[in-house]
N, C-alpha and C positions, 0 to 999 in steps of 0.2 A: 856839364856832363849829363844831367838829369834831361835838357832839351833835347839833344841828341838820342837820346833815348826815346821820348816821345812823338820824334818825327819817326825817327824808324819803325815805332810801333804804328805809327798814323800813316805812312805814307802810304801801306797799301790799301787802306781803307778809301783814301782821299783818293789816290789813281783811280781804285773801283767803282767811285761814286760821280766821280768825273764823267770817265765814259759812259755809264749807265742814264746818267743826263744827259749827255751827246746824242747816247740810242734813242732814248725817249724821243727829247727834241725832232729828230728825223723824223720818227714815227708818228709823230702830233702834226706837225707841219710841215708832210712832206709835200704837200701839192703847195705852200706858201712861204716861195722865196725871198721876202720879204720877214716872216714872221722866222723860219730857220735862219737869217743871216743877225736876226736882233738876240734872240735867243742865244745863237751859239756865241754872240759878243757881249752879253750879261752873263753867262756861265766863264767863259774866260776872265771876265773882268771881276769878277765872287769871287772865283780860285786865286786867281793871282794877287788880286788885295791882301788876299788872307795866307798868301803863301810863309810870311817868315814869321806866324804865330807860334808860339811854344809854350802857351798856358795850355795843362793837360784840359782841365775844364771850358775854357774860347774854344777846342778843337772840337772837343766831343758835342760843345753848342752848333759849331757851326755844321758840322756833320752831320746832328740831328733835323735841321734847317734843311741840307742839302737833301737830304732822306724827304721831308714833309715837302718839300717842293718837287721830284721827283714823283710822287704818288700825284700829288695834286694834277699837275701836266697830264699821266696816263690817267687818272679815271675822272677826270671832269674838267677839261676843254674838249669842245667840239670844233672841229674845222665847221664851215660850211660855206655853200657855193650859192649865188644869189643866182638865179635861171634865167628868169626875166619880172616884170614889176609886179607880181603878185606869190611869185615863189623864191622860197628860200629852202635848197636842199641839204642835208645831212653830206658831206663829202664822203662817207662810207657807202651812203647811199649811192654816189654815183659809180665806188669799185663794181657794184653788183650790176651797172649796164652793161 
């Protein structure tokens, strides 16, 4: 009874953190097909590992995980585009050509 209880509390937390790494992901690596199709199959394969947890404390860890890796992705990976053999650009750098 108490499980049941605890997913229902958790599930819209775990939805919301789902997709919010989804967002991310796109918006980190969207010029790199390659690094979006690895990404979005280690987030699915995280959530779904952990899908039939029901310790109140495993969830609230893994959520916390899921939160600190989400931040991590948006403020510190850089994409970047190699030009030719002596430059390496910022790929934000090349939105503004």
């Amino acid at each position: 009874m108490q499980s049941m209880l605890i997913k229902k509390v958790a599930i819209p937390q775990v939805l919301k953190l789902f997709k919010l790494l989804h967002r991310t992901r796109q918006e980190v690596f969207k010029h790199d097909t390659r690094a979006l199709e690895a990404a979005r199959q280690k987030i699915n394969e995280e959530f779904k590992n952990n899908q039939d947890e029901t310790s109140e404390e495993k969830i609230k860890e893994l959520l916390k995980i899921a939160s600190d890796v989400e931040v991590i992705l948006r403020t510190s990976v850089i994409q970047a585009v190699h030009t030719d053999s002596d430059r390496i650009v910022s790929d934000y750098a090349l939105e503004d050509l």
